[in-house]
C-alpha positions in Angstrom: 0.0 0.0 0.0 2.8 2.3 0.6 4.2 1.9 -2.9 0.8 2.7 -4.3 0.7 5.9 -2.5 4.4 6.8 -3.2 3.5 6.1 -6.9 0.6 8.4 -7.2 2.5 11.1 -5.2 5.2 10.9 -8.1 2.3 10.4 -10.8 0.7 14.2 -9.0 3.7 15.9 -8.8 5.4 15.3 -12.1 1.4 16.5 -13.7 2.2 19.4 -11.3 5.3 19.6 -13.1 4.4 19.7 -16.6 1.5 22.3 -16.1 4.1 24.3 -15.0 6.2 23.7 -18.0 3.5 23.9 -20.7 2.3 27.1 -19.1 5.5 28.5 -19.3 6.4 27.2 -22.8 2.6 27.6 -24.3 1.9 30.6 -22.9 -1.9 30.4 -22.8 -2.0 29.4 -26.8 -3.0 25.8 -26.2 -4.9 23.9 -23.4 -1.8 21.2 -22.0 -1.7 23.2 -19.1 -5.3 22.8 -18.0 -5.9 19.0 -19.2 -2.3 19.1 -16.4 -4.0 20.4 -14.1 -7.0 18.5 -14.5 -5.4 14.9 -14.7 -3.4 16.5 -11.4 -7.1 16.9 -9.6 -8.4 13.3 -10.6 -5.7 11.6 -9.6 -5.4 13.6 -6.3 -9.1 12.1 -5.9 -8.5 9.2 -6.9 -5.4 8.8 -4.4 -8.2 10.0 -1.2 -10.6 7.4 -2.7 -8.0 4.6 -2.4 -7.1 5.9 1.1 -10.7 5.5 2.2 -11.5 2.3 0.6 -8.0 0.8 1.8 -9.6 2.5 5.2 -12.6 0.7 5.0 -11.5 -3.1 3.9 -8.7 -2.9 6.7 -5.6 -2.8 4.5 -4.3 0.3 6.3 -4.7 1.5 10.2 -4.6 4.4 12.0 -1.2 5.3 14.2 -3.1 6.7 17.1 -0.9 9.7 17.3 -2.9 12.5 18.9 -1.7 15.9 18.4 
């Protein structure tokens, strides 16, 4: 499960990463940056849908640190 989640961090930030460069290469001509940003938003949903089914079947437990 960890793997999974350090794989879609990567997979967000590198979407994160080319919005930034097609916004700065494009400059507003084309849509790359947006269709970036919006694969970057559905896989950042798709990431907390994983965490809550993982949740849910038992595959992952909470630390129990309180703050």
């Amino acid at each position: 499960m960890k793997i999974l989640v350090a794989i879609a961090f990567v997979l967000i930030l590198a979407s994160l990463g080319s919005a930034l460069f097609f916004m700065m290469r494009d400059k507003g001509r084309t849509n790359r940056t947006v269709n970036a940003l919006a694969l970057r938003v559905g896989l950042s949903v798709l990431l907390f849908l994983l965490l809550l089914i993982a949740y849910r079947l038992g595959w992952i437990q909470p630390t129990g640190i309180i703050y």
